[in-house]
C-alpha positions in Angstrom: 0.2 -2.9 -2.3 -2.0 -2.5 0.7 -2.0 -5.0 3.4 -4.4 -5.7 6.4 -2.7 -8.1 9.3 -4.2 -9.1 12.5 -7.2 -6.5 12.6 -9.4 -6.2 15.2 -12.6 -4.0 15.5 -15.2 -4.3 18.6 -18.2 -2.7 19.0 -19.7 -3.0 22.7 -19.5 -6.9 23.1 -19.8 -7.6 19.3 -16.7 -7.8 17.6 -16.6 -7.3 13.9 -13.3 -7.9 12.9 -11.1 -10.7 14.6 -7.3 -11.4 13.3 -8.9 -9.9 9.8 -6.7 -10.5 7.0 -6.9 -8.6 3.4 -4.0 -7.5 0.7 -5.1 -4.9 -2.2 -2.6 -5.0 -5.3 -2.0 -1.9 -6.7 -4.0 -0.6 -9.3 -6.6 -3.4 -8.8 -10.2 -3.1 -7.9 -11.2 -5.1 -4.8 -14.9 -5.8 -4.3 -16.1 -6.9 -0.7 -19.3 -8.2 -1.1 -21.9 -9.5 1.7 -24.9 -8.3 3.1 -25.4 -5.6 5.9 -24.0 -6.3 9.0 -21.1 -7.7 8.0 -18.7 -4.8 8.7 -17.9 -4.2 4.9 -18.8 -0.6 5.2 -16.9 -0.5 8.8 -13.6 -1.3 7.3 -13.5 1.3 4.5 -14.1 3.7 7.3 -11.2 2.4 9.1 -9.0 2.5 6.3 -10.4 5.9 5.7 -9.4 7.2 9.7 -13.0 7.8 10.2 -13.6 5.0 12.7 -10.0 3.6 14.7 -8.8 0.4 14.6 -8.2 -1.3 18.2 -5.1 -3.9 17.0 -3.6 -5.1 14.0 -1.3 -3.5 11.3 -2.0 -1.4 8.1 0.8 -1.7 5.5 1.4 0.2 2.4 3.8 0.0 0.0 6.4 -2.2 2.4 5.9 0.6 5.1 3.8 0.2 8.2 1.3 2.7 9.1 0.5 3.8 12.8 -2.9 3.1 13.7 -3.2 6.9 15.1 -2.1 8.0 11.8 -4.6 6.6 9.4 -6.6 10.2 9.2 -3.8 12.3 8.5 -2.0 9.6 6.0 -5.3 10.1 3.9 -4.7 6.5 2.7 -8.2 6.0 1.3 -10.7 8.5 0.2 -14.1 8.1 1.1 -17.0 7.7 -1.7 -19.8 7.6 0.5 -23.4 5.8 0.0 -25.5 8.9 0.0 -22.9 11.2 -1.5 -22.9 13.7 1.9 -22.7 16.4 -0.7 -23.1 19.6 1.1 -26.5 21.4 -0.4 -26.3 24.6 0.4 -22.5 24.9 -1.4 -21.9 24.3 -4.9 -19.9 21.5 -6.8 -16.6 23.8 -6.4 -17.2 24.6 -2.6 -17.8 21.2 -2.0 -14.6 20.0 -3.6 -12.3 22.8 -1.8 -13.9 22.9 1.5 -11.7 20.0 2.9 -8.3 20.7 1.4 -8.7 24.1 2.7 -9.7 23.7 6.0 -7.8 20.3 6.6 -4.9 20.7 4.2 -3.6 24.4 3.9 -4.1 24.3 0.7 -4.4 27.6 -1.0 -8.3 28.3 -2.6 -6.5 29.3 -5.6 -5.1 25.8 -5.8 -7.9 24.5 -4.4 -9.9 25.6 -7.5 -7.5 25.0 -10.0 -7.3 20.9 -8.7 -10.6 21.0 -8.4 -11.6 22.5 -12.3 -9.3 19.8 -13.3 -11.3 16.7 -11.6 -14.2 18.7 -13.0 -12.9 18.5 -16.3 -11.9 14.9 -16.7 -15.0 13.4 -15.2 -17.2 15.6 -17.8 -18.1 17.9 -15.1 -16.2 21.0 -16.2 -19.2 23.3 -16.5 -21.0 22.2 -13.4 -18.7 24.3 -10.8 -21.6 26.9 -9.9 -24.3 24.0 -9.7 -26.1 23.0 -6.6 -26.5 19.5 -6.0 -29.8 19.2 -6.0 -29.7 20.4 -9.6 -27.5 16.8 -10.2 -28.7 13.8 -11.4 -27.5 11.1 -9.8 -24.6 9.8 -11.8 -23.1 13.5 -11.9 -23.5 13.6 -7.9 -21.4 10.2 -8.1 -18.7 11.7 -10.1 -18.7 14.7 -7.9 -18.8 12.4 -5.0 -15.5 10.9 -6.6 -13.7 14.1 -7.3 -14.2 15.0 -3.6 -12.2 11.9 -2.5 -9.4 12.6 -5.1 -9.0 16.5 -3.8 -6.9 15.0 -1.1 -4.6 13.0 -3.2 -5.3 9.1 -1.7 -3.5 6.1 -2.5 -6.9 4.3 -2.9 -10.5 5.3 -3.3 -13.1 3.6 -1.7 -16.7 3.3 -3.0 -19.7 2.6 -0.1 -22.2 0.5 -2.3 -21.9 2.7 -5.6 -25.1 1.5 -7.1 -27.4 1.8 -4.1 -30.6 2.9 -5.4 -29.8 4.0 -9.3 -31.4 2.5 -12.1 -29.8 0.2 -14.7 -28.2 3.4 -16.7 -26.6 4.9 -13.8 -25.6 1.5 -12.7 -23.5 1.2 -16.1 -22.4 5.3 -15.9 -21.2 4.2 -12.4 -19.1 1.0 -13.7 -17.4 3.0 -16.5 -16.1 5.4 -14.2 -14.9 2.9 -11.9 -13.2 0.6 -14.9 -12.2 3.9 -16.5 -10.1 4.9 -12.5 -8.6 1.5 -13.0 -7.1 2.6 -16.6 -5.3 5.3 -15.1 -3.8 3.4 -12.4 -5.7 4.4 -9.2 -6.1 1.2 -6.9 -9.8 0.7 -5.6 -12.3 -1.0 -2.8 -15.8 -1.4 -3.9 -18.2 -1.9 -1.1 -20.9 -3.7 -2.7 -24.3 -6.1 -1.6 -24.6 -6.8 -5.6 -22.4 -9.8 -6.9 -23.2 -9.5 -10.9 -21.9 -6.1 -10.2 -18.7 -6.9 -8.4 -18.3 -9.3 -11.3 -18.6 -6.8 -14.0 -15.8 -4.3 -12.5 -13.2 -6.1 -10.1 -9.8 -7.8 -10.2 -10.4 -10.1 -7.3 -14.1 -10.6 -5.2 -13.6 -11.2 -1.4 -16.9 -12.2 0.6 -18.2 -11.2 4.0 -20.8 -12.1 6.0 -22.2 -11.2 9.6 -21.0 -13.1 12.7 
């Protein structure tokens, strides 16, 4: 179980978060729904280590974790909005860049975890393929496999369904229902509320300040 206590976030004079409060079960899916400006996007990136957290305590599984630690604990991995594929590598490279270079893990390993995700996400013959060459369902699983390369507790999903048409939207739902099958707890970033109906556990709401 994940648990938020106390959190604070403050951007110039606006603060975002105040005392926040939020528990994840494990296993679950958790979708935060509200419109932009709400700071919904902000907190996965904090959970993520990507932006820092100025008070407050993260705790995970009965054990707190140090605010300065939240990168390096690679709590939550980051499904972003617009994928931030990297064009100019392939499916593979863009899988095993970041355990390489931020890991130690071995490219032979690398690969190897990497085919795997590949494999279960239907995937397995894409390696060598651009992502340009991608529709944009298959760029969402790839998106996906890149988060799980670094072995998080929790994936987080920035508004999944942004921009894809009704099929995608369902390809993108099965996925996500399909994670919670095998156990892997999730945080669903979403604008869409008959979506966050369709695929979570429990719904919290945001909205702007």
């Amino acid at each position: 179980m994940l648990e938020l206590k106390n959190i604070s976030k403050q951007f110039g004079q606006h603060k975002i978060f105040d005392n926040y409060n939020l528990t994840v079960e494990e296993g679950k899916i958790l979708a935060i729904v509200g419109p932009s400006g709400g700071g919904k996007t902000t907190l996965l990136r904090m959970l993520a280590g990507l932006e820092t957290i100025d008070s407050g305590q993260i705790i995970y599984e009965n054990k707190e974790i140090p605010l300065d630690q939240m990168e390096s604990r690679n709590l939550l991995g980051f499904v972003f909005q617009d994928f931030q594929l990297f064009p100019h590598l392939t499916v593979l490279d863009n899988l095993t860049l970041s355990p390489i270079k931020t890991m130690g893990m071995s490219k032979e390993d690398a690969q190897k975890k990497a085919q795997t995700l590949l494999d279960r996400l239907g995937l397995g013959s894409h390696g060598n393929a651009y992502p340009y060459s991608l529709s944009g369902g298959q760029k969402q699983r790839v998106a996906f496999a890149r988060a799980m390369m670094i072995d998080p507790k929790i994936v987080g999903y920035d508004e999944p369904t942004s921009a894809l048409d009704p099929e995608l939207r369902q390809e993108v739902e099965k996925l996500i229902l399909q994670n919670r099958e095998i156990g892997i707890t999730q945080i669903v970033i979403t604008h869409d509320m008959q979506f966050a109906q369709h695929i979570a556990d429990e719904i919290v709401t945001i909205n702007p300040k």
